[in-house]
C-alpha positions as MATLAB code, in Angstrom:
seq = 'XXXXXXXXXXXXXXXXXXXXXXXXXXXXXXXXXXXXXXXXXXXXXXXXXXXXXXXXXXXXXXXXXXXXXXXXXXXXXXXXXXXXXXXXXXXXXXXXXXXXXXXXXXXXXXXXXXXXXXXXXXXXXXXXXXXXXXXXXXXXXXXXXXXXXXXXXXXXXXXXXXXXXXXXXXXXXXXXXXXXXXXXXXXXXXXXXXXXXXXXXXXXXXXXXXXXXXXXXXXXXXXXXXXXXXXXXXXXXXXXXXXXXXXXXXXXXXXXXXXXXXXXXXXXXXXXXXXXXXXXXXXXXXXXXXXXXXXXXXXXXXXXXXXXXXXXXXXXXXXXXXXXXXXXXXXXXXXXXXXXXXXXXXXXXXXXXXXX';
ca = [
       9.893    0.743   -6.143;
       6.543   -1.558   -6.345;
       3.705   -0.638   -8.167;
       0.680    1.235   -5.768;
      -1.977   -1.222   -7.368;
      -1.016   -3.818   -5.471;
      -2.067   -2.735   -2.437;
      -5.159   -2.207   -3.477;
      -5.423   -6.220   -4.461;
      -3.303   -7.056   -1.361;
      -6.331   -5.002    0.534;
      -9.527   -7.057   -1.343;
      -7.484  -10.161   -0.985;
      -7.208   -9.968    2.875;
     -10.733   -8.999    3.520;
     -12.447  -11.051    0.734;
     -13.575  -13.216    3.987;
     -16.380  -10.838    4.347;
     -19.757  -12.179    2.683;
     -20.721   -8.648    2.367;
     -17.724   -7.707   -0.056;
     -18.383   -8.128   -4.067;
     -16.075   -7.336   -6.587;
     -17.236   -6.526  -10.114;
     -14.758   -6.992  -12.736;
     -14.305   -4.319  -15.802;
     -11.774   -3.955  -18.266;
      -7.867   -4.774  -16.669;
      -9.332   -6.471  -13.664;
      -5.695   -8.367  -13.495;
      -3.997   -5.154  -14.000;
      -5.269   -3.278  -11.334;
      -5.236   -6.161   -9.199;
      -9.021   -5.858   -8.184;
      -9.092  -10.108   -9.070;
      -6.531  -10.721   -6.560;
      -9.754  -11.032   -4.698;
     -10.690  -14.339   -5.923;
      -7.536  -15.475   -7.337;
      -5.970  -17.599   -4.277;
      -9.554  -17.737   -3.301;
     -11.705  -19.664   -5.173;
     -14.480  -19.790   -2.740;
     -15.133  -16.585   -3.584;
     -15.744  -16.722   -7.219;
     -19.631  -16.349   -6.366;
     -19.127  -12.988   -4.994;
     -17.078  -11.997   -8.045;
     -19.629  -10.487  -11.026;
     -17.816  -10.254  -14.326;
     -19.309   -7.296  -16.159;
     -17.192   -6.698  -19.506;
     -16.307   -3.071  -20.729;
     -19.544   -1.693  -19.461;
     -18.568    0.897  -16.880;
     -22.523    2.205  -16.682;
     -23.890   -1.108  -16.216;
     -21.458   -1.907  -13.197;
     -21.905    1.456  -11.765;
     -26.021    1.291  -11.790;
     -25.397   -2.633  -10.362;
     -22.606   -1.700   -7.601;
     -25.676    0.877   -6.155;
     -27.914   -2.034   -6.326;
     -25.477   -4.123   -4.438;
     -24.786   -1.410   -1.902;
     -28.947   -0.617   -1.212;
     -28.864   -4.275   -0.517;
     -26.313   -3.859    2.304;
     -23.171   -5.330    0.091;
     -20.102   -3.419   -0.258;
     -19.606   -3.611   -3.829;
     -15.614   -2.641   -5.069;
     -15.386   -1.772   -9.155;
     -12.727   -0.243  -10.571;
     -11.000    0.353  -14.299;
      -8.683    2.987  -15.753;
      -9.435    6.114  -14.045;
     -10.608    7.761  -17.396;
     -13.560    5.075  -17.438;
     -14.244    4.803  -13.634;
     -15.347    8.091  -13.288;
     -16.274    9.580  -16.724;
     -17.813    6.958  -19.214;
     -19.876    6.874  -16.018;
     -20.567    9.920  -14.410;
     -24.278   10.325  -15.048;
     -24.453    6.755  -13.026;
     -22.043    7.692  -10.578;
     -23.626   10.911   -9.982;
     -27.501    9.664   -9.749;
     -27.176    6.090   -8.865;
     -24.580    6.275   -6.298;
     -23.878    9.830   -4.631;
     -27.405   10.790   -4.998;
     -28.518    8.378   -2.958;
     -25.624    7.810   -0.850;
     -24.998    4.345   -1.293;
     -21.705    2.724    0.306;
     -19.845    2.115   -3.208;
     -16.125    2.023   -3.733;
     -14.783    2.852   -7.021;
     -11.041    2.253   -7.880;
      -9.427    4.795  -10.651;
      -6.565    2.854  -11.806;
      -3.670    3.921  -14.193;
      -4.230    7.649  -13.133;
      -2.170   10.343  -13.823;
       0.755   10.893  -16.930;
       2.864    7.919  -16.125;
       0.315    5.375  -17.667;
       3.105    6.558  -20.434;
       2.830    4.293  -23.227;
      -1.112    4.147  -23.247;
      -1.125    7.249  -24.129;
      -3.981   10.619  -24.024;
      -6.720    8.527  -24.130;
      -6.033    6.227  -21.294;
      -4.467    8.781  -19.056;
      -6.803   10.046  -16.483;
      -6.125   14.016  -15.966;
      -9.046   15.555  -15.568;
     -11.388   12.447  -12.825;
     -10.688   14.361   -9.644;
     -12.519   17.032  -10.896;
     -15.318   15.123  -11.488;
     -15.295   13.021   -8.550;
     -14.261   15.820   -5.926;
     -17.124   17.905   -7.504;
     -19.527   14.967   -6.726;
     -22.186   15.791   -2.965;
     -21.384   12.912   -1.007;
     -18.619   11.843   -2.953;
     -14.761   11.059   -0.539;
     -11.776   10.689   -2.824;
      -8.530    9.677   -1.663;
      -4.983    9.636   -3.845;
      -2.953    7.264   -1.688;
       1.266    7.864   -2.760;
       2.624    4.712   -2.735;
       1.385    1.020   -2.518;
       1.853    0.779    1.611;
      -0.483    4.003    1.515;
      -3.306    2.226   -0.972;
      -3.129   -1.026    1.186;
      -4.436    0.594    4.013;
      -6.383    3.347    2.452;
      -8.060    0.783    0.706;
      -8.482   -1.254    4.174;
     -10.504    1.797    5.646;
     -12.826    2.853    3.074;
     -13.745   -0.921    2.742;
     -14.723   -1.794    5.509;
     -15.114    1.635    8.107;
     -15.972    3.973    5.763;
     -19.855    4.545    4.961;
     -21.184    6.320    1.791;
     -19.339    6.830   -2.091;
     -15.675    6.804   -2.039;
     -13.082    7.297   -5.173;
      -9.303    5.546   -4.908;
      -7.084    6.909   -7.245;
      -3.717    5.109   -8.250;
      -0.774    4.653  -10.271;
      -0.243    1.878  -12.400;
       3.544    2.269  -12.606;
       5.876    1.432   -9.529;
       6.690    4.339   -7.563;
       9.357    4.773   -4.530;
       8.031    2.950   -1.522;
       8.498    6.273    1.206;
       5.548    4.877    3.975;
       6.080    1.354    6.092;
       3.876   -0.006    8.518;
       4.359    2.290   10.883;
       3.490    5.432    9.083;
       0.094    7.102   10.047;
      -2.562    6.884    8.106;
      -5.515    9.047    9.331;
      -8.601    9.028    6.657;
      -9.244   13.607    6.227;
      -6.071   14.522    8.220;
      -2.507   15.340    6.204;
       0.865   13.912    7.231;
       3.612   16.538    7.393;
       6.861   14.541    5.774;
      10.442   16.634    6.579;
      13.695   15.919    5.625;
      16.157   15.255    7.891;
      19.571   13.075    6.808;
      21.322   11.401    4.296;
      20.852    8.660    3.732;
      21.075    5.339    1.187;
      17.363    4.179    2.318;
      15.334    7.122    0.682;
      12.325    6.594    3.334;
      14.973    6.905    6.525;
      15.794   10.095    5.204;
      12.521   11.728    6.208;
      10.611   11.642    9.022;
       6.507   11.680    9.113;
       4.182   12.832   11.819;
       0.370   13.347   11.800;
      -0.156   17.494   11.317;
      -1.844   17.484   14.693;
       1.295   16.007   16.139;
       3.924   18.361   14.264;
       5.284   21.641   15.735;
       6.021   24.352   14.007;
       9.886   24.129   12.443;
       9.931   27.866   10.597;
      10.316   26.326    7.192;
      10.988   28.251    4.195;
       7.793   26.617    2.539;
       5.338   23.988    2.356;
       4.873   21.745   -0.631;
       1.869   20.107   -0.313;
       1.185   17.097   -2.817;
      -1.249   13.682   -2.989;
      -0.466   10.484   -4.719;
       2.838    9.791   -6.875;
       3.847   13.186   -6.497;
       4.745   12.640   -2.852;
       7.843   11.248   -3.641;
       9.058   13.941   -5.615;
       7.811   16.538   -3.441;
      10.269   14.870   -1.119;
      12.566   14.536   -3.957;
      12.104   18.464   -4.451;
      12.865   18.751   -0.777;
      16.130   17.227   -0.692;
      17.187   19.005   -3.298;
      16.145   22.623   -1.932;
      18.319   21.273    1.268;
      21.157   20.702   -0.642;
      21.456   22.970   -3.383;
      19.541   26.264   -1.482;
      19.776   25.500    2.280;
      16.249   25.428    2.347;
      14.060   23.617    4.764;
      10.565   22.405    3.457;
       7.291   21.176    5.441;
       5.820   18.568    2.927;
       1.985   18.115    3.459;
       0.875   14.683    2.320;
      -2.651   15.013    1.426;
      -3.685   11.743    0.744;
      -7.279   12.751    1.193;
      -8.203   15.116   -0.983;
     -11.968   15.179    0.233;
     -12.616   15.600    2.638;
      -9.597   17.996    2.737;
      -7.546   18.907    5.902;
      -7.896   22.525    6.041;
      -6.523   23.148    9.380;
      -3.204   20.960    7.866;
      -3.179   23.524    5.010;
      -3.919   26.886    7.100;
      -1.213   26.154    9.484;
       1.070   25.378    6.815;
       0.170   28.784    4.591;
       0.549   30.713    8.284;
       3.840   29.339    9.222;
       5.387   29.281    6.186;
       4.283   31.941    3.845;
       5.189   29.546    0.511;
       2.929   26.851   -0.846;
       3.612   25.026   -3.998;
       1.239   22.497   -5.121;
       1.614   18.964   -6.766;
      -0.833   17.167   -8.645;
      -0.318   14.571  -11.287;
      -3.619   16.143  -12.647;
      -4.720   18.905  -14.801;
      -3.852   21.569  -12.248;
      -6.460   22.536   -9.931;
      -7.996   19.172   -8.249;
      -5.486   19.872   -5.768;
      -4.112   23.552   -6.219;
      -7.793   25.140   -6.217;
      -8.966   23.755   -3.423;
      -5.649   24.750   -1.710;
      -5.673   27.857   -2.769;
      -9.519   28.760   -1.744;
      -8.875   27.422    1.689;
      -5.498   29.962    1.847;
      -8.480   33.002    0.400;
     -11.122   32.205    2.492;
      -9.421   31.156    6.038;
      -9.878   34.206    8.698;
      -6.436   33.167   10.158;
      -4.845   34.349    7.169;
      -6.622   37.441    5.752;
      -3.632   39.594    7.375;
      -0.825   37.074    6.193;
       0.902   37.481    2.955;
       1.104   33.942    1.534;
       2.444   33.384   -1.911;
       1.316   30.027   -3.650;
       2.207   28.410   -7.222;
       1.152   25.141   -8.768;
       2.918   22.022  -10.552;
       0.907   19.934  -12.585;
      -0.437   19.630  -16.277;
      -1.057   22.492  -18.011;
      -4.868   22.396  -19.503;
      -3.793   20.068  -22.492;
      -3.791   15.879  -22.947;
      -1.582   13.356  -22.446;
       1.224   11.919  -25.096;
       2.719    8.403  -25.271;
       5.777    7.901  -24.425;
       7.780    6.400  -21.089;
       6.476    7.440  -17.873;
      10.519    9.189  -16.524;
      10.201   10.750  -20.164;
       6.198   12.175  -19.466;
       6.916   13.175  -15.688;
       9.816   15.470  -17.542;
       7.845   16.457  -20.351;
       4.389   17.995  -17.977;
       6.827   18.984  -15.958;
       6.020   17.497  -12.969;
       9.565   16.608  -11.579;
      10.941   17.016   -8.702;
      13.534   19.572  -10.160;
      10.534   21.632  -11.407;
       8.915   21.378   -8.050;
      11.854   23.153   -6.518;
      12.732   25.653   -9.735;
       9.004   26.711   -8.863;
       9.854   27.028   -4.936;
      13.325   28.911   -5.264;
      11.179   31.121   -7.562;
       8.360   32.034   -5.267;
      10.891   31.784   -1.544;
      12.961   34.409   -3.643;
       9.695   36.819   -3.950;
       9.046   36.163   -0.464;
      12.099   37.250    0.663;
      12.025   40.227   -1.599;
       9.140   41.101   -0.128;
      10.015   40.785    3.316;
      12.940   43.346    2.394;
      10.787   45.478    1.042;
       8.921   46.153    4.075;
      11.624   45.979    6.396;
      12.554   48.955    3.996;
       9.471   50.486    4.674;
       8.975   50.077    8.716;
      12.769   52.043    8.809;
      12.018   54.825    6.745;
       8.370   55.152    8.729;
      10.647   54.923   12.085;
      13.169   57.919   11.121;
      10.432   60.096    9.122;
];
């Protein structure tokens, strides 16, 4: 368990060496680790612009930076870095498509004791809805380190990073892929004491087809308990589940997604969001893909229903939005027992059509 935030500092920290890299500093800069940039780094501090709880100021400022050919870096709790803002984010950055990297910190229900104001449900709308606009929901702090790496310093244009403040199981090393638009399929596949050597993780593009039962595809914390949810469908159902980690969420991997909704004819969703950052855009891909307009594919999503956060612990808030793992795989039993009903059904139908 280590919290994701830090490899977003461990990130600024290692390629502070850049002159073109300036950090501006908002509310929490220690907190979400953006001022590990400077902090073993003194010769630095010139590049580091302290701006205060003033999210517009440092937005309209960060495009400044960027039109000057800096790669500005801001960041704050997610419910400030890309609302308080918007209007600034929306004209001064994506309109113009200036290279600006905006952090989202504390995201999601398991802020916990900050409570409904400070827990950011609803930015990935905003920010996925944005023309020009890349957002990426790394799941663990591995995942942010090098997320964070690549938008820095290869990706060009706006670009939202979206993390947890809480620690969260550790379930991607060194080795694990990391491609910037294209999913990682995650699959179960022992016991084991070391929850990451229990799965295995390939690139989509690299995966063939296993016949799964269904596909739970999920982006940021809720990665781990998808694969949570996945052991637990093993062991209590016999199932076998294709995980989809899609830790960009735009540009999305549709092919990732289609393949998935073809193969398996399940897909649950997982979002520690409002639902529907994730589960829409899944779901539209699923309507609209030409592949599948002859494939019944049944889908269901697990996030928060359409209300605010609450105080409280973040294990006692992941229960209480029901965003578990258990509820992840109450809602897959649930929707592999329709398919299968289903699939009876029309067996039914195809003998009685044979001996009439």
């Amino acid at each position: 368990m280590e919290p994701t935030r830090k490899g977003f500092g461990q990130a600024l920290a290692e390629h502070g060496d850049d002159e073109r890299v300036v950090c501006l500093g908002l509310d929490i800069s220690g907190s979400i680790t953006i001022s590990d940039f400077y902090a073993s780094h003194r010769e630095r501090k010139d590049r580091w612009i302290s701006m205060g709880i003033a999210e517009q100021s440092a937005t309209s400022a960060a495009a400044g930076l960027a039109k000057e050919g800096k790669l500005p870096v801001f960041g704050t709790y997610a419910t400030s870095a890309a609302a308080r803002n918007l209007d600034q984010i929306r004209t001064s950055i994506c309109y113009g498509d200036f290279n600006v990297m905006i952090a989202g910190a504390h995201g999601g229900v398991s802020v916990g004791p900050d409570g409904a104001t400070h827990q950011a449900l609803e930015d990935l709308f905003a920010m996925c809805g944005l023309p020009n606009m890349s957002v990426v929901v790394p799941c663990d702090v591995v995942e942010t380190r090098k997320a964070t790496n690549y938008l820095l310093l290869q990706h060009h244009g706006p670009k939202y990073i979206r993390f947890a403040r809480e620690a969260t199981p550790v379930v991607t090393d060194d080795k694990t892929p990391f491609v910037f638009g294209k999913a990682n399929v995650i699959r179960f596949r022992r016991e084991s004491d070391d929850f990451l050597q229990a799965f295995e993780t390939k690139p989509e593009g690299l995966y063939d087809n296993e016949h799964e039962d269904l596909t739970i595809v999920a982006c940021g914390p809720m990665v781990p308990e998808a694969m949570r949810a996945a052991w637990i469908l093993k062991r209590e159902f016999g199932y076998e589940t294709r995980i989809l980690n899609l830790h960009t969420l735009k540009p999305i991997d549709q092919s990732a997604i289609v393949w998935a909704a073809k193969q398996t004819g399940v897909v649950v969703t997982a979002e520690e969001h409002q639902i529907g950052a994730l589960a829409w855009r899944v779901s539209n891909i699923i309507t609209e893909s030409p592949m599948l307009l002859d494939v019944p594919v049944i889908t269901g999503a697990i996030g928060v229903k359409d209300r605010f956060g609450d105080s409280g612990a973040p294990w006692e808030l992941i229960k209480e939005f029901e965003v578990s793992a258990e509820h992840i795989a109450r809602k897959a039993v649930e929707l592999v027992e329709i398919k299968r009903k289903h699939q009876a059904e029309r067996e039914d139908h195809r003998l009685v059509s044979m001996h009439s």
